[in-house]
ZATORTI-821637 format. One record per residue (C-alpha): x, y, z; chain. Coordinates in steps of 0.25 Angstrom, whole numbers, plus 5000, padded with zeros to 4 digits. Each point is the difference from the previous one (the first is absolute). Example, Ala and Ser with C-alpha at 12.3 -4.5 7.8 and 13.67 -1.06 7.14 Angstrom:
! residues 2
5049;4982;5031;A
5006;5014;4998;A
! end
This chain:
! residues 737
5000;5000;5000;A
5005;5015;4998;A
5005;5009;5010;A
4987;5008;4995;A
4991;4989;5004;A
5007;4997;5012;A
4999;5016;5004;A
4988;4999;5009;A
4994;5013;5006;A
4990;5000;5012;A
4988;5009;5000;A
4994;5004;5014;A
4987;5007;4997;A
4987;4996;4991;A
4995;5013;4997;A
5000;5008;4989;A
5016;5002;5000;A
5002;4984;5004;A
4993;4995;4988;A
5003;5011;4991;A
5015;4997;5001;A
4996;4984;4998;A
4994;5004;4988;A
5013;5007;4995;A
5008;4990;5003;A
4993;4989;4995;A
5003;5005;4986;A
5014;4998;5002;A
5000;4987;5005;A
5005;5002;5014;A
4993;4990;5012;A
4992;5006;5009;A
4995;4999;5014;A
4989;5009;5008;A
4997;5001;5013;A
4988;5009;5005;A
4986;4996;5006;A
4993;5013;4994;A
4989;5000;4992;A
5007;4997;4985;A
4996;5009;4988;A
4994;4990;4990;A
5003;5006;4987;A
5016;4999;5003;A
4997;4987;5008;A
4992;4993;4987;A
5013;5005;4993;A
5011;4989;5008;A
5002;4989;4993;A
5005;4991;5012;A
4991;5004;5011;A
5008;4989;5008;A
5009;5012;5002;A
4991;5008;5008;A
4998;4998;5015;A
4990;5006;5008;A
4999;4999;5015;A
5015;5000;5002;A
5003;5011;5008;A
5014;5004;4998;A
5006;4998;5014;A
5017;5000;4999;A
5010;5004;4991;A
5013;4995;4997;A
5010;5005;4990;A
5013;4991;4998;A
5012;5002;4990;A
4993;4995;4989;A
4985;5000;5003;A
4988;5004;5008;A
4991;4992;5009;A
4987;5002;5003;A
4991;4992;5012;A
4985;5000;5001;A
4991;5001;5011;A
4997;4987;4998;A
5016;4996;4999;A
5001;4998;4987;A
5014;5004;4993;A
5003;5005;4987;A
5012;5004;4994;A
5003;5011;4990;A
5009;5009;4992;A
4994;5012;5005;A
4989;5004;5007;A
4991;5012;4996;A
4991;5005;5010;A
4987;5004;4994;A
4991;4999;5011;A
4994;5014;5004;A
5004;5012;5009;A
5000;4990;5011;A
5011;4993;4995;A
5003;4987;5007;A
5013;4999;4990;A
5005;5013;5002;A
4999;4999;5015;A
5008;4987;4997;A
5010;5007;4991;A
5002;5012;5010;A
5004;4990;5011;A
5009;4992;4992;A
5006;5013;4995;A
5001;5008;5013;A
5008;4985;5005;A
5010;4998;4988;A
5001;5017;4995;A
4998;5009;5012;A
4995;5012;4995;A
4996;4995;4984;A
4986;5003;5004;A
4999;5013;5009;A
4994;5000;5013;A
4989;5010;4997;A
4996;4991;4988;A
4987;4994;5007;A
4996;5014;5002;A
5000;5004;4987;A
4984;4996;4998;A
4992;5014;5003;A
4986;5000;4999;A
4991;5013;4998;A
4987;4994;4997;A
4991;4989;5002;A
4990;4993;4989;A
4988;4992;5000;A
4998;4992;4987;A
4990;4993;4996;A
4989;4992;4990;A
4987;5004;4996;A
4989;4997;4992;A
4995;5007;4988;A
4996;5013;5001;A
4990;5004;4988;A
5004;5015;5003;A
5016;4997;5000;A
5003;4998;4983;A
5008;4985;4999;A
5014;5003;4996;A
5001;5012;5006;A
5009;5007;5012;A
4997;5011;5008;A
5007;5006;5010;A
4993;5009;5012;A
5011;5012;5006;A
4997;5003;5015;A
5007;5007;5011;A
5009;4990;5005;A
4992;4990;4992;A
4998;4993;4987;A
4993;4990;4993;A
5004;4991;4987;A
4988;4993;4994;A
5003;4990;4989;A
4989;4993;4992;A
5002;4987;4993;A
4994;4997;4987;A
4989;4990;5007;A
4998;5014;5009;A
5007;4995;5012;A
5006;5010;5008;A
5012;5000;5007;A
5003;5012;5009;A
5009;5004;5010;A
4999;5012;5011;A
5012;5007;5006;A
5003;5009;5012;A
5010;5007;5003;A
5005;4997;5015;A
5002;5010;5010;A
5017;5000;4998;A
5010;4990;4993;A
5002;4988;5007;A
5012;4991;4997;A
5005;4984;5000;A
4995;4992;5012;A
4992;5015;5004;A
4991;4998;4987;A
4985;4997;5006;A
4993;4989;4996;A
4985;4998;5001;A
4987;4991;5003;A
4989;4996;4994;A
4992;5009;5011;A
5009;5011;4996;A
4996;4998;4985;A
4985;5000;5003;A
5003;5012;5008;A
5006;5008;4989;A
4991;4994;4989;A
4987;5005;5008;A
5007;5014;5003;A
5002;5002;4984;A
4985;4994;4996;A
4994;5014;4996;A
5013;5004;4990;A
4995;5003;4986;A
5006;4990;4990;A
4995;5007;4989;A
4988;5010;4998;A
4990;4990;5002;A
5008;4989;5008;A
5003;4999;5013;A
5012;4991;5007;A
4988;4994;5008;A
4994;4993;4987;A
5013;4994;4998;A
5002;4995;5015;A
4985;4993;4998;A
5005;4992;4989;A
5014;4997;5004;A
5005;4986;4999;A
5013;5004;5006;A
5010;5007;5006;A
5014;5001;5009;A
5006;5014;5008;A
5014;5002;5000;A
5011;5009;5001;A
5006;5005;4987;A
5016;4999;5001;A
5010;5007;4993;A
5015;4994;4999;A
5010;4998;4989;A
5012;4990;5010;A
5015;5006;4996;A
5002;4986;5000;A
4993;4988;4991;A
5009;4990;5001;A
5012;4991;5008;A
5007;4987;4995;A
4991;4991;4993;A
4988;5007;5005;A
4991;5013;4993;A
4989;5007;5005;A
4990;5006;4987;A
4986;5005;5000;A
4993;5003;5015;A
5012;4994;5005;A
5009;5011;4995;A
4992;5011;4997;A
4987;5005;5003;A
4991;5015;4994;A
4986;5004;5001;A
4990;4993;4990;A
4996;5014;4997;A
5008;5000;4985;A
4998;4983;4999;A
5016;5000;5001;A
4999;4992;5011;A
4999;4986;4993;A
5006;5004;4986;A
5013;5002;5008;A
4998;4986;5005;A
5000;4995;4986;A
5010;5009;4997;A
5010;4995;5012;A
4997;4987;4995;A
5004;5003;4984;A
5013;5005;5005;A
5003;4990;5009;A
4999;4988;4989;A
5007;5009;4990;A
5012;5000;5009;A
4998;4986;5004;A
5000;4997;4984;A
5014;5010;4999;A
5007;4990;5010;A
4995;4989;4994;A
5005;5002;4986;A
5014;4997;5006;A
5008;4987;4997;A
4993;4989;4997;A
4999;4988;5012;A
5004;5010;5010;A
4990;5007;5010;A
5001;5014;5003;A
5010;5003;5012;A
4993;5007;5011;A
5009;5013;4995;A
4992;4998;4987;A
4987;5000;5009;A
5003;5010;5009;A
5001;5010;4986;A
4987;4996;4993;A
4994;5004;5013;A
5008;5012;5001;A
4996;5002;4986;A
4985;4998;5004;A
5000;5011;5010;A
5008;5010;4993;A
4993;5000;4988;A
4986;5003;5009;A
5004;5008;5013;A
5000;5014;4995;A
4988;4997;4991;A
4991;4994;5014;A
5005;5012;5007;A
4993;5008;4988;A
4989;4991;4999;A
4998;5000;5015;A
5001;5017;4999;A
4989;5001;4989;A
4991;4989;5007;A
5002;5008;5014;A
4997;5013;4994;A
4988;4996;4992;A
4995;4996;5013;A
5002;5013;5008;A
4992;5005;4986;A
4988;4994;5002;A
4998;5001;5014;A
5002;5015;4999;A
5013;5000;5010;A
5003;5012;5000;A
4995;5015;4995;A
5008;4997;4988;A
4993;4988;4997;A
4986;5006;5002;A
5002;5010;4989;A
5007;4992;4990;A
4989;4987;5004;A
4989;5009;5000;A
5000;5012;4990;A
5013;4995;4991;A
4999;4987;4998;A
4984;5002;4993;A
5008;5009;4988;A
5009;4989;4996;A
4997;4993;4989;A
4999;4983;5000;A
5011;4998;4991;A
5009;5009;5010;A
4996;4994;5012;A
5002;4985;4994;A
5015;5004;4994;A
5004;5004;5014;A
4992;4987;5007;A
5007;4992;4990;A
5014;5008;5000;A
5008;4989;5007;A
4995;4988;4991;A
5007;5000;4989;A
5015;5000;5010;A
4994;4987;5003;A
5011;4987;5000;A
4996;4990;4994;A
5004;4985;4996;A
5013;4998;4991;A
4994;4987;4993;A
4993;4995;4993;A
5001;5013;4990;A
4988;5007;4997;A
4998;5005;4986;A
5000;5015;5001;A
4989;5010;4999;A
4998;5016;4996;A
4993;5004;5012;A
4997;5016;5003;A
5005;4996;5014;A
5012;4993;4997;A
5006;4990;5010;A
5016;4998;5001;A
5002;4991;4992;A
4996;5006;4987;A
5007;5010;5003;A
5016;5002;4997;A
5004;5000;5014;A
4993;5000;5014;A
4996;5016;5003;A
5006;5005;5012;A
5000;5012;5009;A
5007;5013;4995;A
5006;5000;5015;A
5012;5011;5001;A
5000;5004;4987;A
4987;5007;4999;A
5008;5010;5011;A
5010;5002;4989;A
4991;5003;4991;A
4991;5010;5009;A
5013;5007;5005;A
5003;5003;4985;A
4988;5005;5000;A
4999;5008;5009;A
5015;5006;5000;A
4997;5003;4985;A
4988;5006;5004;A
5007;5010;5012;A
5012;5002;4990;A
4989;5007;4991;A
4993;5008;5011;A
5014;5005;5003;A
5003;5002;4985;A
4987;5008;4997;A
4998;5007;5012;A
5010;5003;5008;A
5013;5000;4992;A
4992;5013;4989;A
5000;5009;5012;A
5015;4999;5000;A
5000;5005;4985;A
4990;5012;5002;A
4989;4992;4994;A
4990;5004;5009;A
5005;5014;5002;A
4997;5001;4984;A
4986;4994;5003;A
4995;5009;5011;A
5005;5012;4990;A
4988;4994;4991;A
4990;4998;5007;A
5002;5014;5007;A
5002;5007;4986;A
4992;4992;4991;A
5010;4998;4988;A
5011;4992;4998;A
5013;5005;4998;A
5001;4996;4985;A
4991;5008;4995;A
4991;5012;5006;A
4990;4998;4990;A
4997;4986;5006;A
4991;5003;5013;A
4997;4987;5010;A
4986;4997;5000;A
4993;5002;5013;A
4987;4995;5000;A
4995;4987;4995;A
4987;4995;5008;A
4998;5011;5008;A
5004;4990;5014;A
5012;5008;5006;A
5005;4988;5004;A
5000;4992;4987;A
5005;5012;4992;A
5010;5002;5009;A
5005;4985;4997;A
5000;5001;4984;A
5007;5014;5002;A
5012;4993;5006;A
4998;4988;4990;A
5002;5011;4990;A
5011;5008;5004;A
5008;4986;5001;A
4995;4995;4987;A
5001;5012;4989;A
5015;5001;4999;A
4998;4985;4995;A
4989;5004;4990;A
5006;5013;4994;A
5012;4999;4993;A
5007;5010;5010;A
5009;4987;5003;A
5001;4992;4989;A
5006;4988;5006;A
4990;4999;5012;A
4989;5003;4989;A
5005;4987;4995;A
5003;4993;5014;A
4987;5002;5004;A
4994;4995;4986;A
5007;4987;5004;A
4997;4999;5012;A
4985;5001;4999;A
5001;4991;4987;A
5007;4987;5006;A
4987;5000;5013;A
4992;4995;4990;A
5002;4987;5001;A
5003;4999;5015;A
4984;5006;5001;A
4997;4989;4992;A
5006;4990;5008;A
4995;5005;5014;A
4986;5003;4992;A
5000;4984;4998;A
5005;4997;5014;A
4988;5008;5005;A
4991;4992;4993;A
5005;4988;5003;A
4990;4990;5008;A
5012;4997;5010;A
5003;5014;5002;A
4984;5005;5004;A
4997;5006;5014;A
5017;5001;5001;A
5009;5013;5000;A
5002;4997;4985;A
4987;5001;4994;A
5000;5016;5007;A
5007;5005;4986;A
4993;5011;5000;A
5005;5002;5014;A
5015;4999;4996;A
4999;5007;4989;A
4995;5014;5005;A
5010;4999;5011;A
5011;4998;4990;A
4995;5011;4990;A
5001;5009;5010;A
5013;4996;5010;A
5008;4991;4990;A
4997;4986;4993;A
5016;4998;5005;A
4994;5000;5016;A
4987;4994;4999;A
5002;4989;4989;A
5013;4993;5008;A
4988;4999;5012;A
4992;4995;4991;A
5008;4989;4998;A
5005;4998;5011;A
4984;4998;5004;A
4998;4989;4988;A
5012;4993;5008;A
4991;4997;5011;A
4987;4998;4992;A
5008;4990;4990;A
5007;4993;5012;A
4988;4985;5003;A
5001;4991;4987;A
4988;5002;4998;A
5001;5012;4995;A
5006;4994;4988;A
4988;4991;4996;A
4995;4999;4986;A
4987;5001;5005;A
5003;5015;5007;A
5008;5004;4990;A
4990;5006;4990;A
4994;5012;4996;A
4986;5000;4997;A
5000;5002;4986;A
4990;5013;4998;A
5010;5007;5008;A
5013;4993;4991;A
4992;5003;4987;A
5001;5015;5005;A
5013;5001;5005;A
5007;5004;4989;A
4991;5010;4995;A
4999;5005;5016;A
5014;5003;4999;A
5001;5006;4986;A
4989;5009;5001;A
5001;5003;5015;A
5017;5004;5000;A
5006;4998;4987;A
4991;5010;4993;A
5000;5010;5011;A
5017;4999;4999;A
4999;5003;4987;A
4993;5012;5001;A
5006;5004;5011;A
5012;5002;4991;A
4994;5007;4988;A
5006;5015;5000;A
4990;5007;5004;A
5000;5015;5000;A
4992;5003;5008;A
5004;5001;5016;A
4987;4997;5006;A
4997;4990;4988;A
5012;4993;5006;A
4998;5000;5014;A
4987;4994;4997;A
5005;4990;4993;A
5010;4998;5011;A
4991;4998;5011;A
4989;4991;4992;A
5013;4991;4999;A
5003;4999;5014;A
4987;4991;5001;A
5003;4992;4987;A
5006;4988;5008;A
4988;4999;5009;A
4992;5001;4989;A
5004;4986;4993;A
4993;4992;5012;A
4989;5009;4999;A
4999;4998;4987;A
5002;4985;5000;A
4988;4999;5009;A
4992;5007;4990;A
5003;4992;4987;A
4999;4989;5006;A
4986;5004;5004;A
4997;4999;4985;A
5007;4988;4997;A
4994;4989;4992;A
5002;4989;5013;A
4993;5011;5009;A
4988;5003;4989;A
4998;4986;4996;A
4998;4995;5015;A
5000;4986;4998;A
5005;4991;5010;A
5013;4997;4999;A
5004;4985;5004;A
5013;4997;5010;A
5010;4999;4990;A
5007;4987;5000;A
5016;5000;5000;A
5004;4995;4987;A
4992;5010;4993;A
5007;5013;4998;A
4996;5013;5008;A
4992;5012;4991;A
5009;5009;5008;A
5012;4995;4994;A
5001;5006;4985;A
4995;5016;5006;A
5010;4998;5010;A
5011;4997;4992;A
4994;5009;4987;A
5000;5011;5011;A
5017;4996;5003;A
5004;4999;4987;A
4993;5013;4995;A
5004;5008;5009;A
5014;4994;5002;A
5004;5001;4985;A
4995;5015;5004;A
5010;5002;5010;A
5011;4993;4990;A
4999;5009;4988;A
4998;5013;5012;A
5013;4995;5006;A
5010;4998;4988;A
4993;5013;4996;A
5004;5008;5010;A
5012;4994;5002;A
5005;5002;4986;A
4995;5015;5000;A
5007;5002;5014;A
5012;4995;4993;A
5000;5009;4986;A
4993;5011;5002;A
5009;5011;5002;A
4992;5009;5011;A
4999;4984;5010;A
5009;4992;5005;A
5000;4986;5006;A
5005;5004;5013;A
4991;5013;5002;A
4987;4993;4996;A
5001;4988;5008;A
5009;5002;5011;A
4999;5011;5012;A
5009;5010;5003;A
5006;4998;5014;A
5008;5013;4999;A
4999;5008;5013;A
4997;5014;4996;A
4988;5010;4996;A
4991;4995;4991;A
4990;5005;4989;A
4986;4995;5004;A
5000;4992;4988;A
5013;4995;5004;A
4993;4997;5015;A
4990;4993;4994;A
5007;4992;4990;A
5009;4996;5012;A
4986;4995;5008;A
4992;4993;4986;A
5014;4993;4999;A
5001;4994;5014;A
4986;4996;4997;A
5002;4992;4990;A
5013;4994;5003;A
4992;4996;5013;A
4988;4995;4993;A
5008;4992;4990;A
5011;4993;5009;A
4988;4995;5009;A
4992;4995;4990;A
5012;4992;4993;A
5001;4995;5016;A
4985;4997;4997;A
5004;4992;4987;A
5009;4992;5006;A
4993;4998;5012;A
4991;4994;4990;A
5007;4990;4994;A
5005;4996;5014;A
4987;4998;5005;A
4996;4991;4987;A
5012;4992;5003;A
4997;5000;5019;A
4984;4995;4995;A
5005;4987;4991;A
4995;5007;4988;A
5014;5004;4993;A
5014;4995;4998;A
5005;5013;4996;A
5015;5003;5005;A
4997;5012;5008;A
5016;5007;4997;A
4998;4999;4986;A
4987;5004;5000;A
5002;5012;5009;A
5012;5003;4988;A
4990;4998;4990;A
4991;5011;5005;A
5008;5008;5002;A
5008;5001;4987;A
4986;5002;4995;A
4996;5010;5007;A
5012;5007;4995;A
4999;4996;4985;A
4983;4998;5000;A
4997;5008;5010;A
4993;5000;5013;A
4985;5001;4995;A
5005;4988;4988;A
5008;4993;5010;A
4987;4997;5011;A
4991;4998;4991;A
5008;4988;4995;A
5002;4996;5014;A
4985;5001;5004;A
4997;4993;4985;A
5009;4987;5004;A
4995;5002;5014;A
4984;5000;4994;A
5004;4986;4994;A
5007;4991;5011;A
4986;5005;5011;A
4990;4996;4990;A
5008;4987;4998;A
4990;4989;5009;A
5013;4989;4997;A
5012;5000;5001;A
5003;4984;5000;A
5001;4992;4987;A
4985;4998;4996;A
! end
């Protein structure tokens, strides 16, 4: 017989972890023995092939580990010897109290001494079984949020309800501190809640006539810094226990389970005739908790907060439970529910054929996502150091050069210096306050649109050129379903607080923003990724008509002093007029008018979003292209320009001319805006690569940006990145179909 038959694992526990791992190592081959007198799970029972193998009413009473083996007595002393021995048999573990003895004997100080406090408990829950309930749909769930209360009510497709009741006790009790409870207890409490509205028209009391069933307990909460010593593991209950709240609790079970019989497989797949040494054993189960600690401590974290949701724990909770929570839409609400799913692990073998799913599990993906951890920081202290680099740039560092000296002269004597025949405008609305801003705006920006300074004239034509496409880009991200009710869909927001401070200060934030927002993996789901099409079908015509016209009048020559200080101002509003206008357009699209309901779009089906989104990069990115080597090439030939003067400040410390002032301040803007959004691009690609959905090599790719940046352009060189990026989110597969 091989050393893979002979390989025998013990399994203590017949519950829903027990079985489950018998199940999945039956596939491979490997002998199996359970121990557990709890009531078994038919479906997975049904599935053993050799019942023989499972023994009930033998209660696990010693443990023994030797060299090469593990042996287990029985209450009714029976002995069985084993390879290993994985202890699947709840958070009242007999194994585990077994393998913390044996540990604390042969490696004092493997299992910490506050291990057996870990367990903490919050709340208590009463399940239990009802009858139907012709007012309760069948399939359905409904949750009820009290003060320091909640209710889960499932119903089965017969109608059959399964419901539990939690309470919150009065403080957190921990380990052998945690309370248990009595049937009288149970009554007690079931009587007390009788009167609680279920739903409009049902009350808990209809549900307590029909009950079949129903148990109290305390709900405990513990991920163990240790699973595992020798020859024996702890997985499931045993190892780690969450609220039921989020229904991690037994999916981490199976998942335990998974990872435990692919590192079992791992050691196996050694020499052939050769058991595993207990080195090898003591790693898959090393491997087994590693893979799973940090993600149960995040599981146990989502499961413990969506409890203190629902039972309105706190101010905080109340609001968001009660006056937040209504506003979000179903398809939000199940994309957070369902955020930690597709992270799951899962079994090695046998290989599933893989599918295009709009949630996407690891495994079709190129990698295994992962956290941004400190690398997020470096990009927010970018960012943000960009961002106060600009501030200083643009407002303090003019005052050293007279800038504002020169402006204060304006606004007192209503011309500009250039030209006594050119009066500042004085009123525009007739609200001193909002006159008083577009009088500022006006003194900065008309030496930038009269030819008094022809390279700042053309500077500022630049500038104002290459923003196109980053509007366009943050226009999309703002639509994006992903991005609703987050600091990313407030364009508008941004962009009037970068018309009128700097795009250089606030744009960096922004950014800095989207590297919170963009931080779960969820976030990078094909099924969050897209734009609803009416407002995709408009974005291109929003941005062209909304700024790109508007620039382009702006730079006309008018004559006219007051024509052009018009002008001026109504661009101030251009950028916030492309969300503005998107929304409108898309009022009038054709999938608005035509109201007919749209199916779930299934993933191998292409998106509709995708060909205006892409339509809307290469339009306006071939734009920026021709703008870019235009300017560039007139910069460089024309006699009156230079490269350095149009694109480069002057850091000289002396006196300025107020176009030179403000030249010096448009140039610190753009330099800002434009190295952080390179930052962005490249964060970008980086985060393609950290979520398993590129293999892109991140130096060369941050070369490649940035050589086209120089020779492309900025505007050209985004839209290309947020084109390739379009692609690889949209892909629902990245795993050999």
């Amino acid at each position: 017989m091989s050393a893979q038959r002979d390989f025998r694992i013990i399994i203590g526990g017949g519950g829903l972890t027990g079985l489950a791992l018998a199940n999945m190592l039956q596939l491979h081959g490997y002998p199996i023995l359970s121990l557990d007198c709890q009531r078994l799970l038919q479906v997975l029972y049904d599935n053993i092939q050799d019942k023989s193998k499972i023994l009930t009413k033998k209660e696990i009473w010693k443990v023994d580990v030797t060299h090469d083996s593990v042996v287990v007595k029985t209450s009714d002393r029976s002995s069985y010897n084993g390879d290993v021995l994985v202890g699947a048999d709840g958070n009242y573990s007999t194994v585990r109290d077994a393998m913390w003895q044996i540990a604390d004997v042969l490696s004092p100080g493997w299992i910490s001494s506050d291990e057996h406090s870990r367990p903490s408990s919050d709340y208590g829950c009463i399940s239990g079984t009802s009858s139907c309930c012709e007012d309760i749909k069948p399939c359905s769930r409904t949750s009820v949020f009290g003060k320091h209360y909640s209710y889960i009510i499932s119903s089965g497709p017969d109608g059959r309800l399964y419901w539990s009741y939690f309470f919150k006790f009065q403080q957190r009790t921990r380990g052998n501190n945690i309370p248990t409870f009595t049937k009288e207890d149970e009554r007690g409490i079931l009587d007390a809640r009788s009167n609680d509205n279920i739903t409009s028209t049902v009350k808990f009391k209809r549900l307590l006539d029909s009950k079949d069933s129903s148990t109290i307990f305390s709900l405990q909460e513990y991920v163990f810094r240790r699973w595992y010593f020798q020859r024996i593991i702890t997985i499931g209950d045993a190892a780690h226990k969450m609220f039921p709240m989020t229904g991690y609790s037994e999916s981490a079970s199976l998942e335990s389970a998974a990872t435990l019989v692919n590192a079992i497989r791992e050691a196996l797949a050694g020499p052939h005739g050769t058991k595993p040494s207990l080195n090898q054993i003591e790693h898959a189960f090393s491997i087994t908790q590693g893979k799973l600690h940090a993600r149960l401590i995040t599981l146990k974290k989502h499961a413990h907060e969506q409890q203190r949701a629902e039972s309105l724990d706190t101010l905080l909770h109340t609001i968001a439970g009660l006056y937040l929570l209504p506003k979000i839409n179903t398809e939000n609400m199940l994309d957070k529910l369902s955020r930690d799913i597709p992270l799951a692990e899962m079994l090695d073998s046998p290989n599933l054929s893989p599918k295009s799913l709009l949630v996407p599990y690891k495994n079709v993906l190129l990698r295994a996502p992962t956290s941004p951890g400190m690398s997020k920081w470096y990009f927010v202290g970018a960012y943000l150091l960009i961002s106060g680099i600009c501030y200083y740039g643009m407002w303090v560092q003019p005052g050293y050069y007279g800038l504002w000296d020169h402006v204060g002269d304006i606004l007192t004597t209503g011309q500009f210096p250039y030209n006594s025949g050119f009066p500042l405008k004085r009123t525009y609305i007739g609200n001193e306050f909002i006159d008083n801003i577009f009088m500022y705006l006006s003194v900065v920006f008309m030496s930038g649109l009269k030819d008094w300074e022809p390279s700042f004239r053309f500077s500022n034509l630049y500038f104002l050129g290459i923003i196109i496409q980053p509007i366009a880009v943050w226009t999309v991200e703002a639509y994006r379903k992903r991005n609703l009710l987050t600091p990313v869909s407030m364009v508008t927001i941004w962009y009037t607080l970068s018309q009128f401070t700097g795009m250089g200060i606030y744009m960096p934030l922004y950014y800095a923003v989207y590297s919170f927002v963009s931080e779960p993996e969820s976030y990078w789901w094909p099924v969050s990724r897209e734009v609803p099409i009416k407002y995709a079908g408009s974005m291109i015509w929003a941005v062209m008509i909304g700024y790109t016209l508007p620039t382009i009048v702006l730079f006309i020559r008018w004559d006219d002093p007051f024509t052009l200080q018009n002008i001026e101002a109504l661009w101030q509003l251009s950028p916030m007029f492309v969300p503005l206008l998107c929304t409108i357009f898309a009022y009038f699209h054709t999938s608005e008018r035509s109201r007919v309901t749209q199916q779930p779009r299934k993933a191998n089906e292409v998106s509709p979003d995708i060909a205006p989104l892409k339509r809307l990069y290469v339009v306006t990115g071939i734009l920026g292209l021709l703008f870019h080597v235009y300017c560039v090439v007139r910069a460089y030939y024309d006699p009156e320009l230079t490269i350095s003067a149009v694109f480069w400040p002057d850091f000289i410390s002396q006196e300025k001319t107020l176009g030179e002032g403000v030249k010096f301040m448009f140039l610190v803007d753009v330099w800002a805006l434009e190295i952080a959004t390179y930052v962005w691009s490249c964060q970008a690609v980086w985060d393609l690569k950290r979520v398993g959905r590129s293999n892109a090599d991140i130096p060369k790719a941050a070369t490649l940006i940035a050589v086209s940046t120089v020779i492309l352009g900025p505007g050209a060189t985004l839209c290309a990145v947020w084109y390739w990026r379009e692609t690889r989110l949209a892909k629902t597969s990245f795993a050999p179909l």
